[in-house]
C-alpha positions in Angstrom: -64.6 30.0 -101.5 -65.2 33.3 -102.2 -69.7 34.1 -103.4 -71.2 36.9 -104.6 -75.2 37.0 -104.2 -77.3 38.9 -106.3 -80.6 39.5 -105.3 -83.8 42.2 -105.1 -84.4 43.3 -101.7 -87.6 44.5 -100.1 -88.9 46.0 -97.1 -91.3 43.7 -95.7 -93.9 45.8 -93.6 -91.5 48.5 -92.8 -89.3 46.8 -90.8 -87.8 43.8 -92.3 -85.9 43.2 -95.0 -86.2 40.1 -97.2 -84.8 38.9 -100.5 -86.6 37.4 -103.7 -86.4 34.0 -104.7 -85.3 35.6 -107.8 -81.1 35.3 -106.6 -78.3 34.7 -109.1 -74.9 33.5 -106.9 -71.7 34.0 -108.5 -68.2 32.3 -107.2 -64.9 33.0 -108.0 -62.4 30.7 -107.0 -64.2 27.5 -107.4 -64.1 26.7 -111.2 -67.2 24.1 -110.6 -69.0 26.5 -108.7 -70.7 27.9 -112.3 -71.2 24.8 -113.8 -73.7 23.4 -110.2 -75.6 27.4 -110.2 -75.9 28.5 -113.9 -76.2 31.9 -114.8 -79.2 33.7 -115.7 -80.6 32.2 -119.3 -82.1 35.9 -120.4 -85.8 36.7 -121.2 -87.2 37.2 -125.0 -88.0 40.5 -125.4 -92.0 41.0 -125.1 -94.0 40.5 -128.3 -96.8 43.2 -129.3 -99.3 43.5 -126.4 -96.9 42.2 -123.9 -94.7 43.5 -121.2 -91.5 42.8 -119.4 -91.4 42.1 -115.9 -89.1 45.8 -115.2 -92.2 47.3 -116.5 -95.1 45.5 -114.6 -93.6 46.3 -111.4 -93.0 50.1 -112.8 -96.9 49.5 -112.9 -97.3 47.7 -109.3 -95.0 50.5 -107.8 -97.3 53.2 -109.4 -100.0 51.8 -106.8 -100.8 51.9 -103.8 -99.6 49.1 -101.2 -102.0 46.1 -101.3 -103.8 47.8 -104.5 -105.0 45.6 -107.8 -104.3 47.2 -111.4 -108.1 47.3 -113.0 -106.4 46.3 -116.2 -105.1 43.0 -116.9 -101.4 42.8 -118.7 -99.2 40.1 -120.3 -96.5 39.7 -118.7 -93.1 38.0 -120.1 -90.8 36.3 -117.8 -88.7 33.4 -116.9 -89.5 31.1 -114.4 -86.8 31.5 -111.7 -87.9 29.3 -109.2 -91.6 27.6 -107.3 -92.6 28.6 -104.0 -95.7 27.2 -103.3 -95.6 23.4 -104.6 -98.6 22.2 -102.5 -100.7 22.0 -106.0 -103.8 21.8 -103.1 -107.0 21.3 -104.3 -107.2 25.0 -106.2 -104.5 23.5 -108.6 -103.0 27.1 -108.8 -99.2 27.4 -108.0 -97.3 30.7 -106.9 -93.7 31.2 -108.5 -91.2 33.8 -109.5 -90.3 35.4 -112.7 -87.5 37.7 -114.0 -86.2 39.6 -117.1 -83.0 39.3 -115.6 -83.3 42.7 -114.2 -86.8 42.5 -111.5 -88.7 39.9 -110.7 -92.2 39.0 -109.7 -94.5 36.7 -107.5 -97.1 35.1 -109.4 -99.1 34.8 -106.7 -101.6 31.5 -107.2 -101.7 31.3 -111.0 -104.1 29.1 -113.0 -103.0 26.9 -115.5 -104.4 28.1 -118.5 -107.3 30.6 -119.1 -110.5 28.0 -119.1 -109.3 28.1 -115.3 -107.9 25.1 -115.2 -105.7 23.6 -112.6 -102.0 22.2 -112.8 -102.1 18.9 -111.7 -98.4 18.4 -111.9 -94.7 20.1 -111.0 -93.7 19.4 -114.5 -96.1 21.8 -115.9 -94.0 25.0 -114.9 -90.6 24.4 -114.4 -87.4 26.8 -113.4 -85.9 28.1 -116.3 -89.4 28.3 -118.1 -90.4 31.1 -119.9 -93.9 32.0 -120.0 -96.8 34.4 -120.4 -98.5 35.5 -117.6 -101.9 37.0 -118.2 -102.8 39.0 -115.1 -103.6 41.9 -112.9 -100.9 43.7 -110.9 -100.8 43.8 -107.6 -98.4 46.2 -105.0 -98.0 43.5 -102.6 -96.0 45.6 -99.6 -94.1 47.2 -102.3 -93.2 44.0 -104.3 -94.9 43.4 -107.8 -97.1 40.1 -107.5 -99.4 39.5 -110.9 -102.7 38.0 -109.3 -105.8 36.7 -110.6 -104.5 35.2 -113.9 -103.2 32.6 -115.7 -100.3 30.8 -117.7 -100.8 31.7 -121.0 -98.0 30.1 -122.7 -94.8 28.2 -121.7 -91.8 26.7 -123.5 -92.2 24.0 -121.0 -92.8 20.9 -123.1 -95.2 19.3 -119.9 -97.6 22.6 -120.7 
């Protein structure tokens, strides 16, 4: 079988290169292959006062590596997959979002503003899209919104 795999690529530290979890595979000659990895679902345009995720990390590559934006931004985005399920006693999770054309680590996220804590998997699923309210971070040249929240979600567990 012949794959195709699509992926944002950084350079770790200078000398490595690693992919997102934000990777779309595409096969042609297996007609089931589409049907086990489905495509992309596509992000909602931002509303007033939000942003895309191509934009935020516009804004985390306009920093410095390792900086923190001052400001905080909304950030649209679709959950493309959970890296950190541990849901340790913080209650903060740290997943990847898209637009379909970058990504971003939400890097140890709060559920909701009042700081609250996820207490469960089901509260942020893939495929998700949500509302990230955050600063930006230039995390070794990747765009990672810190210090924030989950704002909204179409997630029905939210």
């Amino acid at each position: 079988d012949f794959i195709v795999i699509s992926c944002y690529l950084t350079n770790y530290s200078g000398s490595v290169y690693e992919s997102s979890g934000a990777c779309f595979t595409y096969s042609s000659n297996n007609p089931h292959f589409n049907e086990v990895f489905p495509a992309f679902p596509g992000c909602p345009a931002p509303g007033e006062g939000e942003i895309s995720v191509t934009e935020a990390e516009k804004i985390a590559l306009s920093l410095e590596s390792k900086a923190t934006s001052t400001e905080t931004y909304k950030i649209r985005g679709v959950v493309t997959d959970i890296t950190d399920t541990s849901l340790s006693s913080y209650g903060n999770l740290t997943f990847n979002i898209s637009d379909g054309q970058s990504y971003a680590t939400c890097y140890r996220i709060n559920y909701k503003k009042s700081g609250g804590k996820f207490t469960n998997l089901n509260q942020v699923q893939k495929g998700d899209t949500v509302l990230i309210n955050a600063k930006i971070q230039n995390y070794n040249g990747t765009c990672e919104p810190v210090q924030g929240y989950v704002a909204e979600s179409t997630n029905p567990n939210f």
